[in-house]
N, C-alpha and C positions, 0 to 999 in steps of 0.2 A: 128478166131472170136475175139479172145481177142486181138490180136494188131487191127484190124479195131476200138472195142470200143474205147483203146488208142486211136485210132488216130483222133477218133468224138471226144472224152472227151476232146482233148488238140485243139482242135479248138475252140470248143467251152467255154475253158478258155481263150482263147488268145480274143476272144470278150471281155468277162468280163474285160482283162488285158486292151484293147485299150479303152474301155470306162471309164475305172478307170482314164486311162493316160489324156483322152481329159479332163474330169469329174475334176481332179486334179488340173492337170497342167495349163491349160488353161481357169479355170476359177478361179474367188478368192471364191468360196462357202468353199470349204474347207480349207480357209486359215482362212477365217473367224468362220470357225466352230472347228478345230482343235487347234486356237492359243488363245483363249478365256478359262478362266475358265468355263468351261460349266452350264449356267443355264437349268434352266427345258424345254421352250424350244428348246434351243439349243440341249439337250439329246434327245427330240421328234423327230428332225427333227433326228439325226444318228441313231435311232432306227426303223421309218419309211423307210429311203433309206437301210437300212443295209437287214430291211426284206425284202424291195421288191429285192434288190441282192440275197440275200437267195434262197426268193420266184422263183426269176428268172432261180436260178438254177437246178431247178428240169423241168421246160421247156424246158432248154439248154442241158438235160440230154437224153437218150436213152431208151425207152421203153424194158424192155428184162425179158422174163419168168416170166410176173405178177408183174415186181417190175420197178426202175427207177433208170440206173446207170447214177450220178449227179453230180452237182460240186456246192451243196447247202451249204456247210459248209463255203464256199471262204467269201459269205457274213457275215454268222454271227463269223466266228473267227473274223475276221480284224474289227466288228463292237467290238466287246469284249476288242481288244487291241488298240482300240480306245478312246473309249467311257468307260471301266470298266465292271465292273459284271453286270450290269441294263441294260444298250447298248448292253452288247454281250447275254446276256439271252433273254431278249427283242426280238431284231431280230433273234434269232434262234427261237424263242417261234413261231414267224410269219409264217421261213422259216417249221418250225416244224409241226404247227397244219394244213398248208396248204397241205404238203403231205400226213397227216392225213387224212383227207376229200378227197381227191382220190383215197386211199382204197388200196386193194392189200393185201396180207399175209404178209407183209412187214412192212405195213403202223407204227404200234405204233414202231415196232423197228427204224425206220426211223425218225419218229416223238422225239422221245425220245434222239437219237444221235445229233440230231441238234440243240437239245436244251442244250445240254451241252454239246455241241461246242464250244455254244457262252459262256455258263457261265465259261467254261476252260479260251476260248482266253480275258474273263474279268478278271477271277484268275491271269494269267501271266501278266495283263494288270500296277497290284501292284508290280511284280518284274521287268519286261523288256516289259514295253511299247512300240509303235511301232515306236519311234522315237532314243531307244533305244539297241531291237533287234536285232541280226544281220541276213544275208542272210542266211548264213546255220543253226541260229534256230529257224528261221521261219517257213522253210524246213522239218526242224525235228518234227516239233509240229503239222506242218499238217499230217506227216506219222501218229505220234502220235494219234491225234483226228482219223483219218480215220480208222485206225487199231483198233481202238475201238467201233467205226460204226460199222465194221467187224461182230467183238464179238459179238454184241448186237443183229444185225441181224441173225447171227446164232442160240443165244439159243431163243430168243424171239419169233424169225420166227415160224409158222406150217404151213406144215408141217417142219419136221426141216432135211429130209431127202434134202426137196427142195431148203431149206435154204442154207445149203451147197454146194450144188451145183451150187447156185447164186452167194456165197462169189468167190466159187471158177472161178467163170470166171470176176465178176467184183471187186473184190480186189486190184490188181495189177493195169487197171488201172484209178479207182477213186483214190486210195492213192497215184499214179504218180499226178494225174489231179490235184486236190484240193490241195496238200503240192507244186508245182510248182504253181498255179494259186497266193496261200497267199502268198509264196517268190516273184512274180512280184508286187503284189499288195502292197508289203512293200517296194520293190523296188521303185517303184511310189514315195511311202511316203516321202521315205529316198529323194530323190532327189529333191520332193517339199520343204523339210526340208533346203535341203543345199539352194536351189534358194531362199529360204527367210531369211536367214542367211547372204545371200550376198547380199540382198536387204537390211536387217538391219544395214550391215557394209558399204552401200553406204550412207544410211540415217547422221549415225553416223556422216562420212565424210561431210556432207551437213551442219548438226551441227556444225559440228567445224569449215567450211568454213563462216556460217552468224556469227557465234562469232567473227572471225578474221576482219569480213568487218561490223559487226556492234559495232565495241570496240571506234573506235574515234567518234560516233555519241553520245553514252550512255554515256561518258566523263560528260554531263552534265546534268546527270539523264532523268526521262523521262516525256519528254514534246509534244507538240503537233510535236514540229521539227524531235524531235530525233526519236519518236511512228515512223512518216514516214517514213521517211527514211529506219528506221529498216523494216518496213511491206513491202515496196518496195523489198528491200534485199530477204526477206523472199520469197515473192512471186515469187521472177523472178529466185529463187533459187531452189525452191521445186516444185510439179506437184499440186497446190490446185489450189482452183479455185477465193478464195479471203484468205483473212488475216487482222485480226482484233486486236487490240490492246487498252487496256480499262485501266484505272485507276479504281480506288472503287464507281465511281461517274458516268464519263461520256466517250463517246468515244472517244479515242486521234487521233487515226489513221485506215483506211479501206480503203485496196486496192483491186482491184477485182470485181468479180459482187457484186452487191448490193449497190455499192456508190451512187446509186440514193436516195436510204432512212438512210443507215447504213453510216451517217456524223459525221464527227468531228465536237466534243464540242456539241454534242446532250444527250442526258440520255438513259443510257444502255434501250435498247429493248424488248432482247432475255432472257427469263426464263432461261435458260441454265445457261448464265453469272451471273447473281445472283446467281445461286446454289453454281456455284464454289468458288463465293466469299462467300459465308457464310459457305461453306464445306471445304475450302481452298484445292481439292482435282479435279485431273485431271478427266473430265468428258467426256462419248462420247456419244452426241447425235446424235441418228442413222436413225432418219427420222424427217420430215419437222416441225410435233408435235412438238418432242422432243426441237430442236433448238427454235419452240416457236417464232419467230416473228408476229407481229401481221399482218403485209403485207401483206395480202392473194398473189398477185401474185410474191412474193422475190421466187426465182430460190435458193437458201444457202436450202438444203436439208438435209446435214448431217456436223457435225462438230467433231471436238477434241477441248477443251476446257482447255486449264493449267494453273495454277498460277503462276504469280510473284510474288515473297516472298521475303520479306527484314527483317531479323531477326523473322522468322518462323510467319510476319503478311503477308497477304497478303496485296500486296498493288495494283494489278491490275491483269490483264490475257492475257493471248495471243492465238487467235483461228482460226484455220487453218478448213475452209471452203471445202465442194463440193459440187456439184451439182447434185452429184444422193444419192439416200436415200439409208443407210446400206451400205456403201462404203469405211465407214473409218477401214482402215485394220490395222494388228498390227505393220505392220511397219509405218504406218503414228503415232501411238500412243508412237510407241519410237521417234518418231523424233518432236516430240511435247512438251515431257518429256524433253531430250536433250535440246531443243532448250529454255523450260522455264530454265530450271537449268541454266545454261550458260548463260542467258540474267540477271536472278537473283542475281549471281556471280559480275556481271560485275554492274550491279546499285545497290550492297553493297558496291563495289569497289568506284563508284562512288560519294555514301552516306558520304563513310566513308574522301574523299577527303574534302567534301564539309565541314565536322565537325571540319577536321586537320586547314581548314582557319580560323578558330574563336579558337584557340587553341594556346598557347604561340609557340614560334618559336622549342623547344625542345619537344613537343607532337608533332608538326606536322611531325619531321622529325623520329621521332620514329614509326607516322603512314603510311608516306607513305613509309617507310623502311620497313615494313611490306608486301610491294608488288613488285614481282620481276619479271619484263616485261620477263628478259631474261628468267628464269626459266619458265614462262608462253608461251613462246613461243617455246623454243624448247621441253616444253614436248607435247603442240599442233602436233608438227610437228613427235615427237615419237610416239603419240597416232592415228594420221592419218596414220604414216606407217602400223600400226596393224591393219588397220581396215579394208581391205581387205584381209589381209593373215590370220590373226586372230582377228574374231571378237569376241570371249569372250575373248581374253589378253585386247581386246582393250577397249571394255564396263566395264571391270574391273579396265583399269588405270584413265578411266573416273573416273570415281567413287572414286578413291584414290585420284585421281586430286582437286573433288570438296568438298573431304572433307578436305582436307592439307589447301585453301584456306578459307572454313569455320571456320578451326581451328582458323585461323590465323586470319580472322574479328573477332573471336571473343571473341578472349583470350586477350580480349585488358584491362588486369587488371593487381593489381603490381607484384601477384606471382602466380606459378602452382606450382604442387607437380614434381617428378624427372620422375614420369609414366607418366604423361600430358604430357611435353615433349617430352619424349622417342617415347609416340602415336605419338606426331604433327611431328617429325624427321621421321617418320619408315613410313608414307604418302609420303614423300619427297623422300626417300629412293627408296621405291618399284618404282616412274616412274624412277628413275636414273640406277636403276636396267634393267630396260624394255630397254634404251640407250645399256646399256653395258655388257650386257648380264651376262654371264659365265664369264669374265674379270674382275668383281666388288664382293667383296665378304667385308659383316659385319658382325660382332660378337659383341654380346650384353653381357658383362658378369660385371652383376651388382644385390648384392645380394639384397633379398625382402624385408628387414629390411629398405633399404636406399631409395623404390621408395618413400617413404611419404613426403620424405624431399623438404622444398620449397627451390623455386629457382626464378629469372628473367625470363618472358618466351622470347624464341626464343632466345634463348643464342645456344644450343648445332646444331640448324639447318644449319645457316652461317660457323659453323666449318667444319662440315662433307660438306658443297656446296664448300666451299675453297679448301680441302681436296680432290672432289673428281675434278675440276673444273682445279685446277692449280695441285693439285700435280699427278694427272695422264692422264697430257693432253694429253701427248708424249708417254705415257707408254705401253709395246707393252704387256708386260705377266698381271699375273695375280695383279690389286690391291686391298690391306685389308684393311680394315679402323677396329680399334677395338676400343670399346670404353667400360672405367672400372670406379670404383668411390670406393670410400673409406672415413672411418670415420677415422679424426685425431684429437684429443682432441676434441675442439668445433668447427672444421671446417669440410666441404663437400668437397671432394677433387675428380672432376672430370677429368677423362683424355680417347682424343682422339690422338689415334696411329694409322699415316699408315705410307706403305712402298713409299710413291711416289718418287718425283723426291725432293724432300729436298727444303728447302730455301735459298740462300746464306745470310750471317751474317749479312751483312751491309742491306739488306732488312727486320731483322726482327722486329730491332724497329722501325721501319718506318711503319708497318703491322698495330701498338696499335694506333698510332697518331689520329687524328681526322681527319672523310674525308678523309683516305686513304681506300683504298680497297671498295669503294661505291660500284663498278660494281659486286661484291658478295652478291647483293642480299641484307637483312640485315649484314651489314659487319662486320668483328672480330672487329673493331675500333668502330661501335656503340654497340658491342653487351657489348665489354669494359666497353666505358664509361656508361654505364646503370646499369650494375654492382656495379659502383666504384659508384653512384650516389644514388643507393638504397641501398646497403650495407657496403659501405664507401670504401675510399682509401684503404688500406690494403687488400682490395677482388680484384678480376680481372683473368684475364687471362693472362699467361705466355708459350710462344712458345720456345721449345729448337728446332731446327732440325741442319742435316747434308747433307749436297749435295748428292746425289745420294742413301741415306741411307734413308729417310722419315722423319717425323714432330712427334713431341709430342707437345699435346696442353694440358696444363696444367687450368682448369678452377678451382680458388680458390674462396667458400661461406662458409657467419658462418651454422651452423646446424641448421636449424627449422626445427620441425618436425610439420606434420598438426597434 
């Protein structure tokens, strides 16, 4: 008798399992509901589906000697390790008070276990959430929970002779059923997790691809040409259904549905877009409302809405359209985020060209020395490696990426302290790091007294890119770059060491010259004369190295401390 119950019990999990899977996997409800900070609706709706799962499974369960052996806990654990203690209470309260009202000697003990089921699977929900947990303590938690259904129903039950006699034929297997049913249904989880993980690292990819193909158009900031162009890219790159692109005024560019009314050089429409421009904050309007046109028949249902920002103003948006209401999933929201970052990046870049033309001939080279295509592109092409094999490396060197470039538009002043630096190098660092894995090693060993001290900025970046760029092009083991500093009398006396492939001699004065070494980026020969120009002749940088032995870079400043 007890293997037949088994063997109804794991049927009738494996429906729960296959509905969970279609329920999951094949639709975006739960992508939408799981990858959201969860507002109070959003908690209604996993407390309503969690109960009727509950609920359901005491239907799905086997009528035996007055009572109902069940696989009612499947809903409200995994609603618990979902949703928290409110979710998983919640839906066990549902699956609970409903077995309640069906009666039996059973009934309040039954009612009682279920409901803190769910409030367990919310308690663990704080430790090892469900994207968290793994297969075998999922597994465990459900013996757990069910093994304590057991208890409850034994002393709770009356009689309690009969009690016993119940646990003892369905024990073994409800606590099979239910601890398997929540392992598949975490299973589910787990694998929806990963397919949106690798939809997130394809988005990323998408990102980096319209940056690449929209950097020669934005050259000339953004205008009605350039908005097109770019919104074309966008669109025929990503799955939206139009693409809209707005200045603080009026719209520059719209491709997509809607070009019938949503024209260039018209005045913004959408309530949306104003919000963002007054909130400077990525916005998701999630139905026809929300997006706000006044068009009664415009087909744009749902949007993501993000800023473009030029020294933390906003100065326009850019917003990626579809056509069914409640549709914009979180991967469309990182790839909106991406896409303003990077188009941002790229029309400071562009700002800051336009400012170096009105600028004597020695500011302009100092600013556009500040931008370094090569470095821009091959850490594109390292962060696009990662974005499929690892996409939190790769969201992470993003992220390093646009703040290194941030730094750098914006420390356009005459000094930083020796920590401002170190931060805007250790940006630089970490993608060159991501290149070269376990074969690139830095050590920072510079005491606290000395970070206060000013200096030129973007002095120590071009040495360590020199450094790591030529002197360990060839280099097959490991190389270190160390970098130390020292107080001598009234001078700052910084020095970078590594082991690379050395200089020969008659290249080293040639390295300080002027216009030598440009293709490093901001070069040791500008970072020189900048030096020698703010702190006088007597400062500078001096290079000893030996062929095959590595460099010492010797960077000489007086001592100011902030």
């Amino acid at each position: 008798m007890m293997t037949q119950l088994l063997f109804d019990l794991i049927k009738s999990m494996a429906v729960v399992a296959v509905a969970a899977r279609l329920l999951v996997m094949e639709t975006s409800l739960f992508s939408r509901l799981t990858s959201r900070r969860l507002q109070k609706k959003y908690k209604l709706l996993l407390i309503v589906f969690f109960g009727l799962l509950s609920l359901s499974g005491t239907y799905l369960g086997i009528y035996i000697h007055g009572a109902y052996a069940n696989i009612r806990a499947i809903g409200a654990v995994i609603g618990g390790l979902l949703g928290g203690p409110l979710v998983g209470f919640s839906a066990g309260l549902i699956g609970g008070l409903h077995r309640y009202f069906l009666g039996g000697f059973t009934a309040v003990a039954c009612a009682l276990s279920t409901t803190l089921a769910g409030l367990i699977g919310g308690l663990v929900y704080y430790y090892r959430s469900y994207d968290k947990i793994s297969l075998l303590e999922s597994f465990v938690l459900g013996v757990l929970i069910e093994s304590l259904e057991m208890l409850l129903v034994a002393y709770l039950s009356q009689p309690f002779y009969e009690a016993v006699e119940l646990v003892k034929i369905i024990a073994l297997p409800m606590i099979t059923s239910n601890a398997l049913g929540i392992m598949l249904f975490i299973n589910v989880l787990h694998n929806n997790q990963k397919k949106r993980q690798e939809l997130l690292a394809l988005q990323s990819y998408k990102a980096l691809k319209i940056a690449n193909q929209t950097i020669s158009y934005l050259r000339d900031g953004l205008n009605y040409d350039s908005a097109l162009e770019t919104a074309r890219i966008i669109l025929k790159i990503t799955e939206v259904n139009a693409v809209s692109i707005t200045d603080r005024e009026k719209i520059l560019a719209h491709c997509g549905m809607g070009e019938d009314h949503h024209q260039a050089g018209e005045a913004m429409i959408t309530r949306a877009t104003k919000e963002v421009l007054k909130t400077a904050r990525l916005t998701v309007a999630a139905s026809k409302e929300e997006v706000g046109c006044p068009v009664k028949n415009c087909t744009l249902k749902s949007a993501v809405i993000a800023p473009l920002k030029h020294n933390n103003d906003v100065i326009g948006v850019i917003k990626l359209y579809k056509d069914q209401e409640d549709s914009i999933t979180e991967v469309d929201i990182e790839l909106a985020r991406g896409i303003s970052r990077l188009l941002s990046t790229q029309l400071q870049i562009s700002n800051l060209e336009k400012q170096a033309q009105l600028t004597t001939e020695m500011e302009l080279k100092a600013l556009q020395a500040q931008i370094n295509p090569h470095f821009l592109f091959n850490a594109l092409n390292t962060i696009s490696s990662f974005c499929r094999t690892n996409p939190q490396a790769a969201r992470g060197l993003l992220i390093k990426l646009a703040k290194f470039f941030r730094q750098t538009l914006k420390e356009n002043k005459g000094s930083v302290t020796l920590q401002e630096e170190l931060r805007s190098t250790s940006y630089y660092i970490e993608i060159e790091k991501a290149r070269f894995g376990s074969k690139l090693e830095i050590e920072i060993e510079i005491a606290d007294e000395l970070l206060n001290c000013q200096m030129p900025p973007f002095v120590l970046q071009p040495v360590v890119e020199n450094a790591i760029k030529h002197g360990f092009a060839n280099k097959t083991d490991l190389g270190k770059i160390t970098m130390t500093a020292e107080r001598a009398e009234h001078n700052l006396l910084i020095y970078v060491q590594d082991n690379g492939a050395g200089i020969p001699a008659e290249y080293i004065k040639n390295i300080l010259q002027p216009g030598y070494g440009q293709d490093c980026g901001i070069g040791i020969s500008n970072a020189n004369q900048r030096i020698q120009k703010i702190c006088g002749t007597e400062y500078g940088i001096d290079i000893d190295s030996q062929v095959g032995q590595g460099t010492i870079v010797k960077i000489k400043l007086p001592l100011k401390v902030n």
